[in-house]
KOLGU-4560 file (N, C-alpha, C; in nm, 3 decimals, padded with zeros to 5 digits):
<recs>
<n_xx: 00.086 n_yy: -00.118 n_zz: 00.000 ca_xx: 00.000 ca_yy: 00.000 ca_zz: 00.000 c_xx: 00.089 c_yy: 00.123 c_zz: 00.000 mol: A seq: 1 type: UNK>
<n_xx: 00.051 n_yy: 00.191 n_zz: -00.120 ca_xx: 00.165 ca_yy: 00.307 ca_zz: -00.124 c_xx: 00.042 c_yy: 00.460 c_zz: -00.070 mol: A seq: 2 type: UNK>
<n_xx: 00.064 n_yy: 00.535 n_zz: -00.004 ca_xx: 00.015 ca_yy: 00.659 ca_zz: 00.012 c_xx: 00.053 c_yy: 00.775 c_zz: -00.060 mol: A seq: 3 type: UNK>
<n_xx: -00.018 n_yy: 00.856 n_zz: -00.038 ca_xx: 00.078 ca_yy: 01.033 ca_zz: -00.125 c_xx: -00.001 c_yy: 01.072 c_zz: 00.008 mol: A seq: 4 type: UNK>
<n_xx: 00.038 n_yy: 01.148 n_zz: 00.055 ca_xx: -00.044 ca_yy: 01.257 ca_zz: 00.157 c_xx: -00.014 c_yy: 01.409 c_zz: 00.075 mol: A seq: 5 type: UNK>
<n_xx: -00.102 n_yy: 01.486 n_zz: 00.028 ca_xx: -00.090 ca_yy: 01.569 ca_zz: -00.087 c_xx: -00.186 c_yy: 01.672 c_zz: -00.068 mol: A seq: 6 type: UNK>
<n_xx: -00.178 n_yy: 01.800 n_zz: -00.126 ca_xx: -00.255 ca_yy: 01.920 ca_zz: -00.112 c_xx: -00.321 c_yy: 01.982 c_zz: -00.234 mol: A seq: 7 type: UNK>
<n_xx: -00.295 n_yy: 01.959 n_zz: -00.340 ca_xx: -00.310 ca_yy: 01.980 ca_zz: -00.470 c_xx: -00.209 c_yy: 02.049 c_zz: -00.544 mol: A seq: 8 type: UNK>
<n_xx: -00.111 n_yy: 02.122 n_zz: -00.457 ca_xx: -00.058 ca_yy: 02.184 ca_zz: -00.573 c_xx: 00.071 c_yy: 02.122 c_zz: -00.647 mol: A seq: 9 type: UNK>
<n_xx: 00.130 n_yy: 02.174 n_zz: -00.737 ca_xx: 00.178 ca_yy: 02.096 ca_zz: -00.853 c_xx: 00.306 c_yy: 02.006 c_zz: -00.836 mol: A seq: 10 type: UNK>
<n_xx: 00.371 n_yy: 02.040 n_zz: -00.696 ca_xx: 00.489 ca_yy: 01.962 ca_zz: -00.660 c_xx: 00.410 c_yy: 01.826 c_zz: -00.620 mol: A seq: 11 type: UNK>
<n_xx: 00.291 n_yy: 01.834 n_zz: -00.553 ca_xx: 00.223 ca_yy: 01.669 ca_zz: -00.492 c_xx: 00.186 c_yy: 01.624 c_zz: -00.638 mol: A seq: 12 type: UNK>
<n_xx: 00.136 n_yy: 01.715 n_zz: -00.745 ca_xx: 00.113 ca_yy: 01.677 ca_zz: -00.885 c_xx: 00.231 c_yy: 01.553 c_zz: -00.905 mol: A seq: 13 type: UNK>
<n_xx: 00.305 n_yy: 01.644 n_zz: -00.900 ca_xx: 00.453 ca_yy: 01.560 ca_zz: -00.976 c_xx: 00.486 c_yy: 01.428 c_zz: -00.872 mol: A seq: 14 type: UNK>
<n_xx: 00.456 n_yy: 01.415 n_zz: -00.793 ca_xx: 00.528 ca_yy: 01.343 ca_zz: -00.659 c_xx: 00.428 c_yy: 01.191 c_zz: -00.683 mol: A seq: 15 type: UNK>
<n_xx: 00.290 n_yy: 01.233 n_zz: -00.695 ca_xx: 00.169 ca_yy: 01.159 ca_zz: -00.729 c_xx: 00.204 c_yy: 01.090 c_zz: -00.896 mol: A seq: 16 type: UNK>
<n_xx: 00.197 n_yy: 01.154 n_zz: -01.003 ca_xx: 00.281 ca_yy: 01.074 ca_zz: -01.151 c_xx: 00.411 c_yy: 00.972 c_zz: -01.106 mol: A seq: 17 type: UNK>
<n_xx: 00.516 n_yy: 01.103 n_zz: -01.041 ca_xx: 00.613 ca_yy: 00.963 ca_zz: -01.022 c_xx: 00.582 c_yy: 00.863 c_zz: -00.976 mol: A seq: 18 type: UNK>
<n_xx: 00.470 n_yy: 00.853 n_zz: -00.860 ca_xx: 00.480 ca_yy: 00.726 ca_zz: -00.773 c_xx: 00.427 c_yy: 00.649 c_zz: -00.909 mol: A seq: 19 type: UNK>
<n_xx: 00.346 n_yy: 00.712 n_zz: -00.987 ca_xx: 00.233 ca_yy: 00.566 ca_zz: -01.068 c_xx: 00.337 c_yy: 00.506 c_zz: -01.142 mol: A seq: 20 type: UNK>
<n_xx: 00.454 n_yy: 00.589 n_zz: -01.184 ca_xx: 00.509 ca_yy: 00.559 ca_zz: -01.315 c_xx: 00.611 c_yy: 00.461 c_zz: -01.246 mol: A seq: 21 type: UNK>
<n_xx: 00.680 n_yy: 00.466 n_zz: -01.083 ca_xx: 00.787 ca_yy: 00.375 ca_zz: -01.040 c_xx: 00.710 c_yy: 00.269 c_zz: -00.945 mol: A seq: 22 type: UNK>
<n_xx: 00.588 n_yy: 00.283 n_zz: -00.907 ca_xx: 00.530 ca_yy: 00.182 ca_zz: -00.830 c_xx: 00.547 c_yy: 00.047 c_zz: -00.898 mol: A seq: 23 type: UNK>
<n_xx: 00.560 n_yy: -00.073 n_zz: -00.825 ca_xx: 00.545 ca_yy: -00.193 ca_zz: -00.894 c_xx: 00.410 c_yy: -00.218 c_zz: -00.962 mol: A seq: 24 type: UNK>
<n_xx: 00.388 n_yy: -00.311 n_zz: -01.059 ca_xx: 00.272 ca_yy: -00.304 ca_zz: -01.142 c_xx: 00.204 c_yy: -00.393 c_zz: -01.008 mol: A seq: 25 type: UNK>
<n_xx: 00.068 n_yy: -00.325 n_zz: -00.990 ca_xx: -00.028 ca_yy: -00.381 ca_zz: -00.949 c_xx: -00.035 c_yy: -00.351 c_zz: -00.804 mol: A seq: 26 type: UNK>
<n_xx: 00.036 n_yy: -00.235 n_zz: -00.767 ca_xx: 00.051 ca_yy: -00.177 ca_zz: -00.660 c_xx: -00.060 c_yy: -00.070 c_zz: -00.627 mol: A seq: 27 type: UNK>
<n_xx: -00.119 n_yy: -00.105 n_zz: -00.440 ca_xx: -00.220 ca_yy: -00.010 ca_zz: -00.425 c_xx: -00.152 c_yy: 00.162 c_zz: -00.399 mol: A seq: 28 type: UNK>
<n_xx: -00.255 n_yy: 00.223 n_zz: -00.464 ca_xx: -00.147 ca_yy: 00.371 ca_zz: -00.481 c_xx: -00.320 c_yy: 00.411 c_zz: -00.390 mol: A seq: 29 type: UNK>
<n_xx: -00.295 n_yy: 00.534 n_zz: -00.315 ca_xx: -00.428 ca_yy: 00.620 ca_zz: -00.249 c_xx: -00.327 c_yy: 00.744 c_zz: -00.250 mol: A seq: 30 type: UNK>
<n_xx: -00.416 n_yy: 00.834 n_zz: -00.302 ca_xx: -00.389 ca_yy: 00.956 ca_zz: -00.293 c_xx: -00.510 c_yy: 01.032 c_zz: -00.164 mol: A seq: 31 type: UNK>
<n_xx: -00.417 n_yy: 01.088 n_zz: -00.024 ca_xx: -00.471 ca_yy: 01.137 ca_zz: 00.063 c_xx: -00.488 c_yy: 01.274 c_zz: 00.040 mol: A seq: 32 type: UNK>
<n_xx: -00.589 n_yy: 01.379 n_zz: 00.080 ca_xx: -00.592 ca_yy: 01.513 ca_zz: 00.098 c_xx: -00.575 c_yy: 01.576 c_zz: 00.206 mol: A seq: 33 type: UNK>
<n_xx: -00.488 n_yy: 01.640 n_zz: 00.223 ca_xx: -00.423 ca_yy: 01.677 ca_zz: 00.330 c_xx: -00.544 c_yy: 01.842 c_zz: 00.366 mol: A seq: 34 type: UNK>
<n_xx: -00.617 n_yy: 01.846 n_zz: 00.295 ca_xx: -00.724 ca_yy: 01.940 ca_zz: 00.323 c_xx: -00.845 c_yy: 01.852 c_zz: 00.435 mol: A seq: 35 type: UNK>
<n_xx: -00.800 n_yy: 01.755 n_zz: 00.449 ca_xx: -00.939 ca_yy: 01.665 ca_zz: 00.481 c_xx: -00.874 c_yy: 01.665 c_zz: 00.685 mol: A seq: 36 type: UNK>
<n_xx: -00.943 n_yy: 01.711 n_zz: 00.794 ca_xx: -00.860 ca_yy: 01.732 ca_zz: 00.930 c_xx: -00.800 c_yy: 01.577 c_zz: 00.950 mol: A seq: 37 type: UNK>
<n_xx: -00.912 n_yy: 01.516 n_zz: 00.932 ca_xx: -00.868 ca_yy: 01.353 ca_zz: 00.981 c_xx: -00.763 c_yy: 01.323 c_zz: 00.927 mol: A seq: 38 type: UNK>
<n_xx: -00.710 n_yy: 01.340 n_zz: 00.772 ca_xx: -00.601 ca_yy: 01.288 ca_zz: 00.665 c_xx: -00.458 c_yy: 01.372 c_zz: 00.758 mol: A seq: 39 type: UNK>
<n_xx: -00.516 n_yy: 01.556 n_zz: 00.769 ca_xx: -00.363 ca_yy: 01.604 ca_zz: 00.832 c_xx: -00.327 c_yy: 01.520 c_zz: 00.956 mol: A seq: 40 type: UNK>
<n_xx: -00.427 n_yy: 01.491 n_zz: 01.061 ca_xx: -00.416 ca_yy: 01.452 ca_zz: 01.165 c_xx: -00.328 c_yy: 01.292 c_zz: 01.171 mol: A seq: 41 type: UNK>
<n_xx: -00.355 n_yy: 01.205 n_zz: 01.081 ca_xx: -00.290 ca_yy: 01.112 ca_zz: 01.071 c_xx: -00.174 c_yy: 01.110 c_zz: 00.962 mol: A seq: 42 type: UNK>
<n_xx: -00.146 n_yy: 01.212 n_zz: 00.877 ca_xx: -00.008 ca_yy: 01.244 ca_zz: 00.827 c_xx: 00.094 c_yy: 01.347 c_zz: 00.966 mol: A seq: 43 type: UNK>
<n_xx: 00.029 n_yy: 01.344 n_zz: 01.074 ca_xx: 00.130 ca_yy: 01.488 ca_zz: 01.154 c_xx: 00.166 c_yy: 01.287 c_zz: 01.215 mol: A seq: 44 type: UNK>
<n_xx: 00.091 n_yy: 01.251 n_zz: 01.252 ca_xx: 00.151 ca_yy: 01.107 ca_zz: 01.348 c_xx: 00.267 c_yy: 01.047 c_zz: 01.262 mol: A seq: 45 type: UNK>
<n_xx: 00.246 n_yy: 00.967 n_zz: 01.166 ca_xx: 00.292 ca_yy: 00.963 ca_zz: 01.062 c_xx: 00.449 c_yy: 01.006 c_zz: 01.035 mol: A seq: 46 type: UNK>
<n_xx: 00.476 n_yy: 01.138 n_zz: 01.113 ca_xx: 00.617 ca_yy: 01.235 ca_zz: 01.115 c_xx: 00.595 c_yy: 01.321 c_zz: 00.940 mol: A seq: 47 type: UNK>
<n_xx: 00.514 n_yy: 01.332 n_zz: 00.893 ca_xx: 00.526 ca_yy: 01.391 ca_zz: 00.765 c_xx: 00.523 c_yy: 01.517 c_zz: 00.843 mol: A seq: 48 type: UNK>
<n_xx: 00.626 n_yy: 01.620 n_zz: 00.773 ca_xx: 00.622 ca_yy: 01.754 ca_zz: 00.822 c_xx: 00.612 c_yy: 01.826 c_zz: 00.726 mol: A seq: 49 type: UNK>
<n_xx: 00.568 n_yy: 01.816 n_zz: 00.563 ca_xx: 00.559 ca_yy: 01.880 ca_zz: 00.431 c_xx: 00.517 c_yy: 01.790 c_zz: 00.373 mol: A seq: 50 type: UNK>
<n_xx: 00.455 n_yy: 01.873 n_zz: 00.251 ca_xx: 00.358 ca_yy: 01.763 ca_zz: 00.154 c_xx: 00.485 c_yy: 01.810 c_zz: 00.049 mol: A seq: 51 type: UNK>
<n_xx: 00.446 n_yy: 01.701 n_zz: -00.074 ca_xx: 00.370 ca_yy: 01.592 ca_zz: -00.069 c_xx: 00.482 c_yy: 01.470 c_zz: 00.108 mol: A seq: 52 type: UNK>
<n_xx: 00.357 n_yy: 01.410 n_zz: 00.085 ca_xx: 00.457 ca_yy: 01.276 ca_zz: 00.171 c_xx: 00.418 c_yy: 01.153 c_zz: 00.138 mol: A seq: 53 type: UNK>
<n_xx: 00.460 n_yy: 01.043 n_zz: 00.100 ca_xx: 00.466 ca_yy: 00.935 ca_zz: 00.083 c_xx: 00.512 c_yy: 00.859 c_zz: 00.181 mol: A seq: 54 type: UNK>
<n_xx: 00.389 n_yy: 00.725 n_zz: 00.227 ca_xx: 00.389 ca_yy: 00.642 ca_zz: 00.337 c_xx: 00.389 c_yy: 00.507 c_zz: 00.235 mol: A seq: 55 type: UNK>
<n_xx: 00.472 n_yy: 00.416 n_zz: 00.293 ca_xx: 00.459 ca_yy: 00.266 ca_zz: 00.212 c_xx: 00.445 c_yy: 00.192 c_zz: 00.305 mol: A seq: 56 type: UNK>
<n_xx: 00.386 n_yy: 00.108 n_zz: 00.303 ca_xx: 00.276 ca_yy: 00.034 ca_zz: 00.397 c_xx: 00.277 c_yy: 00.076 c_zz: 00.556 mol: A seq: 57 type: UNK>
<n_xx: 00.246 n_yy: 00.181 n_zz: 00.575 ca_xx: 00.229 ca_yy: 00.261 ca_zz: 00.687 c_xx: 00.344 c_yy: 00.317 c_zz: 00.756 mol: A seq: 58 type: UNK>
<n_xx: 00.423 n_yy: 00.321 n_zz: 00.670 ca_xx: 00.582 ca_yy: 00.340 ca_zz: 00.730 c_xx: 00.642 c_yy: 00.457 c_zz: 00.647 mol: A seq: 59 type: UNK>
<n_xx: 00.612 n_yy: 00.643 n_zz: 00.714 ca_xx: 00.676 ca_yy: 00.718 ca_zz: 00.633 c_xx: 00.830 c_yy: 00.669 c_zz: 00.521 mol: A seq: 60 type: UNK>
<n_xx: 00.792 n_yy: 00.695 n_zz: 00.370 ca_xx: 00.940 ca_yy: 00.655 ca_zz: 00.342 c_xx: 01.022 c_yy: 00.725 c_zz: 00.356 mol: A seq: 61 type: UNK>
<n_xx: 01.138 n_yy: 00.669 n_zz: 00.361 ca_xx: 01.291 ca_yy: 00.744 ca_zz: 00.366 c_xx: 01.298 c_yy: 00.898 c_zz: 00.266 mol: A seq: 62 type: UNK>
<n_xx: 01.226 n_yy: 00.923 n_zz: 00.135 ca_xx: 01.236 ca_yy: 01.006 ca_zz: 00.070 c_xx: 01.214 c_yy: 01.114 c_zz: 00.149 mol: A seq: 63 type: UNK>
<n_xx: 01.097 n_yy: 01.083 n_zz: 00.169 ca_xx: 01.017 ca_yy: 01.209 ca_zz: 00.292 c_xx: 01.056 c_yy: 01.257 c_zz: 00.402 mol: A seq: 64 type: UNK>
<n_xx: 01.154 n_yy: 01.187 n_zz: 00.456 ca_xx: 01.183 ca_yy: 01.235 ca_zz: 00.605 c_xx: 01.257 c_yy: 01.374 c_zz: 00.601 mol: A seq: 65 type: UNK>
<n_xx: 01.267 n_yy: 01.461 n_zz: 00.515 ca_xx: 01.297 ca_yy: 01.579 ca_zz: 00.533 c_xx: 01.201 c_yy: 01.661 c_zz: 00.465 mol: A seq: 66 type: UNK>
<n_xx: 01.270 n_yy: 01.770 n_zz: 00.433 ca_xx: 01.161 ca_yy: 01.845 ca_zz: 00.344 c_xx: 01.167 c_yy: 01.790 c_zz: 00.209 mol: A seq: 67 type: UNK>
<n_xx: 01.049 n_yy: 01.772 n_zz: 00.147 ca_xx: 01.076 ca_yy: 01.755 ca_zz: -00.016 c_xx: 01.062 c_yy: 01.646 c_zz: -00.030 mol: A seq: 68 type: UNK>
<n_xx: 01.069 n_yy: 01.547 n_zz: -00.160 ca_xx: 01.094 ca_yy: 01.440 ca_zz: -00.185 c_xx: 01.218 c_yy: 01.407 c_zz: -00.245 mol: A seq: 69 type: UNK>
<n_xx: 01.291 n_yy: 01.303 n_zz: -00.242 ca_xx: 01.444 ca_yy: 01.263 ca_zz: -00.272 c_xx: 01.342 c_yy: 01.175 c_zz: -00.383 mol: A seq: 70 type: UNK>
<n_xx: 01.380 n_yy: 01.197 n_zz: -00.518 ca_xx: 01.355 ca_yy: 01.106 ca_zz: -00.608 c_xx: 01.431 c_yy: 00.986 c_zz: -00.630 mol: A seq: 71 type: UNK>
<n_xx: 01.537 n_yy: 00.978 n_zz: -00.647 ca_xx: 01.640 ca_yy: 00.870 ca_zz: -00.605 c_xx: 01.582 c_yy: 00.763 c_zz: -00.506 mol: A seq: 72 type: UNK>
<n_xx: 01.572 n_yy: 00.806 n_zz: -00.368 ca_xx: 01.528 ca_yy: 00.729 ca_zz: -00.271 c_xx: 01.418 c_yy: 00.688 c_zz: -00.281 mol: A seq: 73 type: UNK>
<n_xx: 01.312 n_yy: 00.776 n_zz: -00.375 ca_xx: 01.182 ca_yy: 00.691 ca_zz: -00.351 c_xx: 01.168 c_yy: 00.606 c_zz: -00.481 mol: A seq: 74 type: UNK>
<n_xx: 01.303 n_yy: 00.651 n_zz: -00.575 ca_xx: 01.265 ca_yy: 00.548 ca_zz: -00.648 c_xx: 01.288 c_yy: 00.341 c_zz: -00.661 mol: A seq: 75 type: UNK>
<n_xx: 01.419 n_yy: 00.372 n_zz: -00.528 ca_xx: 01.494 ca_yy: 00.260 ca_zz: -00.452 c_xx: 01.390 c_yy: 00.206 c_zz: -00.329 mol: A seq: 76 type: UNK>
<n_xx: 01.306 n_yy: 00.271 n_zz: -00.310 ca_xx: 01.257 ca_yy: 00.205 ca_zz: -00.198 c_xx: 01.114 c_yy: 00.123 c_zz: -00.272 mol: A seq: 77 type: UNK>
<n_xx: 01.069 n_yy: 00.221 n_zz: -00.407 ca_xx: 00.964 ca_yy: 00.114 ca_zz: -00.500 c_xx: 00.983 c_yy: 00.055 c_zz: -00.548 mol: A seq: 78 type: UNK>
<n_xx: 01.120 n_yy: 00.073 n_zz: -00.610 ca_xx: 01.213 ca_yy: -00.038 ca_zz: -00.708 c_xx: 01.191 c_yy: -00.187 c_zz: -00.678 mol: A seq: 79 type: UNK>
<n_xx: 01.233 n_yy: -00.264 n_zz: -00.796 ca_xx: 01.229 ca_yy: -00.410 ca_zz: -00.734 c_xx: 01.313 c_yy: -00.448 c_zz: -00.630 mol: A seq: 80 type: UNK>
</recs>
């Protein structure tokens, strides 16, 4: 289960394409709205401190743990 925790604007755009395009085929992708209180409330637990953020099976990924996304890293952690 891959997450985006996302706001709409065009960096979660881009963050949301990459995941579809490096996710393994047949992988669950959910795109969260971080407009929604319940969604922020369980992305602040989570440790996401900026959108976009990406959680893989409930486990903030490594890309995310700072500000931004590391494309590299999130592409090694979907990779085969």
């Amino acid at each position: 289960m891959i997450e985006v925790f996302a706001a709409g604007c065009p960096a979660c755009q881009d963050v949301i394409d990459l995941v579809n395009r490096v996710a393994q085929p047949g992988a669950t992708i959910q795109v969260l709205d971080m407009h929604d209180p319940a969604v922020a409330a369980r992305a602040k637990g989570l440790g996401i401190r900026s959108v976009p953020g990406v959680v893989i099976d409930g486990r903030l990924a490594s890309c995310c743990a700072s500000r931004g996304v590391d494309e590299a890293a999130l592409r090694a952690e979907l990779g085969p």
